[in-house]
C-alpha positions, 0 to 999 in steps of 0.5 A: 302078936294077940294078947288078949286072952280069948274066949272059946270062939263061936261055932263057924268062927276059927280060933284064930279068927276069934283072936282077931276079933277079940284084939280088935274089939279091945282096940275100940274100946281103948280108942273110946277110953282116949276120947278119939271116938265121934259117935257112930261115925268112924271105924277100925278095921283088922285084915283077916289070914286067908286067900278070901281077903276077908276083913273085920269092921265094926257093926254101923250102930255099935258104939266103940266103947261097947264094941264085942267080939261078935259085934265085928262084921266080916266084909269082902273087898267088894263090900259084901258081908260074910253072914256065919251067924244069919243075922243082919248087919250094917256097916259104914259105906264111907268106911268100907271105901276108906278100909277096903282101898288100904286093905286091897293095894298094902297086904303089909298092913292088917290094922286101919284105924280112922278118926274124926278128934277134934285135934286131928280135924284141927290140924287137918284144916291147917295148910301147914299140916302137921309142925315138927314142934314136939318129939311126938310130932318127931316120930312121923317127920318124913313119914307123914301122908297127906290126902286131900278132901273129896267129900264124904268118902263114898266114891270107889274110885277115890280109893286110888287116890287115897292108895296113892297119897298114902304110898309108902308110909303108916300115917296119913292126914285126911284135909278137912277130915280127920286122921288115918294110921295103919300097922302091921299088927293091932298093936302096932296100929293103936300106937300109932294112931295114939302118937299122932293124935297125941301130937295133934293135940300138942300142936292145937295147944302151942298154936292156941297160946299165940307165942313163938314156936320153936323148931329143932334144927333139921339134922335133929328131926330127922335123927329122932325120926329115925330113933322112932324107927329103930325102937318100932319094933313089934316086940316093943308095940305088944309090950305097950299093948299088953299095958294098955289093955290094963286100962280097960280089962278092969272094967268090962272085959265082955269084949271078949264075947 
């Protein structure tokens, strides 16, 4: 479901396409709003309708809180640009490797989102990974993925690996990296990545007071990750969407150009 109101699109561009684009743009800057940015270095992509399997990235350079519409760049699954407009743009070889494997094996997933925060990092380098001590951490108990670090992510062949480690789940925790969500709308992306990294950023805080943790019994972990799944709706993910866009519509709503 798209909840941003877009403006008339560009010559070239279909009305659904600008649709996309203007959500997506919108989910960069809200991801610039909570601080889950690290410069230039990380990206979100948006699968777009169509045989092509065509997908939005941002333009390398671009900073997310300043992200456009037309600042997005096209790309196919072999990393080409779709050029409609003549210019020349770039986009981030570690993330065309990291966007391109998802898109290509889950065409149940049009959102990839991939992060570099300080929690999410932290909690990636602990071999414990993520600690079921807090409902948020609750919502990906047993649904949480795990990928084990390679270097910078420019091999193509790591892309089978990386498919493989994600399976079946949203979520995943790149070692010695950083955090990767996906959904099924833009939405439903933006919430998840928000929960994780609220998680992670719960869990560097409760091990940083050096006390005992607590941990709900087992029956009770799975119980709320199984509520978590049950409320998952895309109703319910567009409704938090539509309050969230409320934080940056204020602002600079030129998202939308």
């Amino acid at each position: 479901m798209n909840i941003v109101s877009p403006s008339r699109p560009p010559t070239g561009i279909s009305a659904e396409e600008w649709n996309i684009r203007c959500d997506l743009a919108a989910l960069y800057r809200l991801v610039a709003h909570f601080r889950m940015t690290d410069l230039i270095y990380t990206h979100i992509s948006a699968r777009l309708p169509g045989p092509e399997h065509h997908f939005l990235i941002n333009q390398y350079g671009v900073l997310f809180h300043e992200m456009r519409a037309s600042d997005l760049v096209k790309i196919d699954l072999e990393g080409n640009i779709i050029a409609e407009d003549g210019q020349s743009r770039r986009v981030n070889a570690a993330g065309f490797t990291i966007h391109s494997a998802i898109h290509m094996a889950r065409p149940d997933l049009m959102c990839v989102i991939h992060t570099h925060t300080a929690a999410g990092i932290a909690v990636s380098a602990q071999k414990h990974g993520l600690l079921p001590i807090s409902q948020h951490a609750l919502r990906f108990y047993g649904h949480l993925a795990y990928h084990g670090y390679e270097g910078i992510a420019l091999d193509l062949d790591e892309r089978e690996r990386l498919v493989a480690d994600l399976g079946p789940h949203q979520a995943m925790i790149l070692r010695n990296h950083g955090l990767l969500a996906a959904g099924r709308t833009i939405a439903e992306g933006f919430n998840i990545i928000y929960y994780l990294e609220r998680a992670c950023q719960a869990q560097v805080q409760a091990l940083a007071g050096g006390a005992e943790l607590v941990f709900p019994p087992e029956e009770v972990c799975r119980h709320t990750a199984q509520q978590f799944r049950r409320e998952g709706s895309l109703e319910h993910y567009a409704m938090a969407w539509e309050a969230a866009l409320r934080l940056i519509d204020g602002d600079r709503p030129d998202y939308r150009s």
